[in-house]
C-alpha positions as CSV (number, residue, x, y, z in Angstrom):
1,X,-15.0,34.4,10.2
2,X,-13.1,31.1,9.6
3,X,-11.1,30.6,5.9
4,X,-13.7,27.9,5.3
5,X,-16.5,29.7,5.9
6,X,-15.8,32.3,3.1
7,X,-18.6,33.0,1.1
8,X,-18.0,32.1,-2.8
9,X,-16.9,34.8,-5.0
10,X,-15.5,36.8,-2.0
11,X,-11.6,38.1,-2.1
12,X,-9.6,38.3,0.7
13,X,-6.0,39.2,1.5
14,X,-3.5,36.3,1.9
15,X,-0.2,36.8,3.1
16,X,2.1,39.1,0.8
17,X,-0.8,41.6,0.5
18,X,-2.0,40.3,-2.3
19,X,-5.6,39.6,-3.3
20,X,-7.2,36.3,-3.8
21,X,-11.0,34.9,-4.9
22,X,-11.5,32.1,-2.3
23,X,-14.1,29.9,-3.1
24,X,-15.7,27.4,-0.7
25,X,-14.6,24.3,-2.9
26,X,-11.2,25.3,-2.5
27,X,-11.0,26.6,0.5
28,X,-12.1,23.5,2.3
29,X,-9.1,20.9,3.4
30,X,-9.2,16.6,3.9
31,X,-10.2,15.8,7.3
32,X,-11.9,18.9,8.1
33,X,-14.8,18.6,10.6
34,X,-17.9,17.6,9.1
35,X,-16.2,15.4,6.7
36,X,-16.4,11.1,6.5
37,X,-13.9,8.9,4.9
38,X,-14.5,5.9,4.4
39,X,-12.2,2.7,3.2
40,X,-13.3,-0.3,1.7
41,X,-11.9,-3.4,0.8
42,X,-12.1,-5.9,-1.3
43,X,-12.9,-9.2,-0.6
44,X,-10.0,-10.4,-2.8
45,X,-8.0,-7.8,-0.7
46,X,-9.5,-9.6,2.7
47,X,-8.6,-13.1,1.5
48,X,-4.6,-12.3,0.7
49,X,-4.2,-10.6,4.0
50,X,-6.0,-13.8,5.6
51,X,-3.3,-15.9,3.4
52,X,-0.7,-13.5,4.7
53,X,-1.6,-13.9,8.4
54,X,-2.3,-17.9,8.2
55,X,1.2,-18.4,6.6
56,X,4.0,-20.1,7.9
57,X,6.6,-17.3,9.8
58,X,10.2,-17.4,7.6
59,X,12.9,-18.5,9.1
60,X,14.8,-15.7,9.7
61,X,18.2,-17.1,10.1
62,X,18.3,-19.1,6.8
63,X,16.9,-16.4,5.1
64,X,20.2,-14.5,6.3
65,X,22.6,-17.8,5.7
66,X,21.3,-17.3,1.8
67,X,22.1,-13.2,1.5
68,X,25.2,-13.7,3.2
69,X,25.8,-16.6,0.8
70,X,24.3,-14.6,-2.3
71,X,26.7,-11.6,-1.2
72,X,29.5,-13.6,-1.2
73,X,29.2,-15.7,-4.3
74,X,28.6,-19.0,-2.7
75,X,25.2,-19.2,-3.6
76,X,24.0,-21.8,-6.1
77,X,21.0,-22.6,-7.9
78,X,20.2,-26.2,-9.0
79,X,17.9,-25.8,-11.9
80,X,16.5,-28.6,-11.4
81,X,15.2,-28.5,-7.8
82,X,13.8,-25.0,-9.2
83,X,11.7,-26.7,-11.9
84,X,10.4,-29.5,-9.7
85,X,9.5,-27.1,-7.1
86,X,7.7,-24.7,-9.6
87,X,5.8,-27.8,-11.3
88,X,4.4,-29.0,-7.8
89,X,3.1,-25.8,-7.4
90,X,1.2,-25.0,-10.4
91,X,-0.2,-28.7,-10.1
92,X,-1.3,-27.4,-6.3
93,X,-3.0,-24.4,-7.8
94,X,-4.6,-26.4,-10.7
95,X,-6.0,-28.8,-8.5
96,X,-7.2,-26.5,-5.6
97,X,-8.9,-24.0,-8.4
């Protein structure tokens, strides 16, 4: 007899000799034969990873020019380039929503 074919209420002996009540809800495991999973996703979930994949690939090496630059203190931020940036990009988002 296989451990998930025990019926309910029976007791068997597990390993240490002791006794145990194995029940048929408990006694079956994920992914055993008979069993379906499924996996959905959401059509928000669809449309990021379309984003993700259309994207533009990062330049690699500039991204490491900034960390070594950020590691070694040479890094600077120019606020106001920040806020411009940021402003065009909420008025992108305003005007493609």
């Amino acid at each position: 007899m296989k451990i998930n074919q025990i019926p309910p209420g029976r007791t068997e002996t597990v390993a240490g000799g002791s006794q145990k009540k194995m029940d048929r809800a408990n006694s079956a495991k994920p992914g055993a034969v008979g069993e379906s999973n499924n996996v959905h996703i959401s059509s928000l979930s669809m449309s990021i990873q379309s984003l993700d994949a259309s994207s533009e690939t990062m330049n690699t090496a500039k991204v490491a020019e900034i960390k070594q630059a950020i590691s070694e203190g040479r890094f600077k931020v120019n606020p106001e380039v920040v806020a411009d940036r940021l402003l065009e990009t909420v008025k992108e988002l305003i005007q493609n929503k």
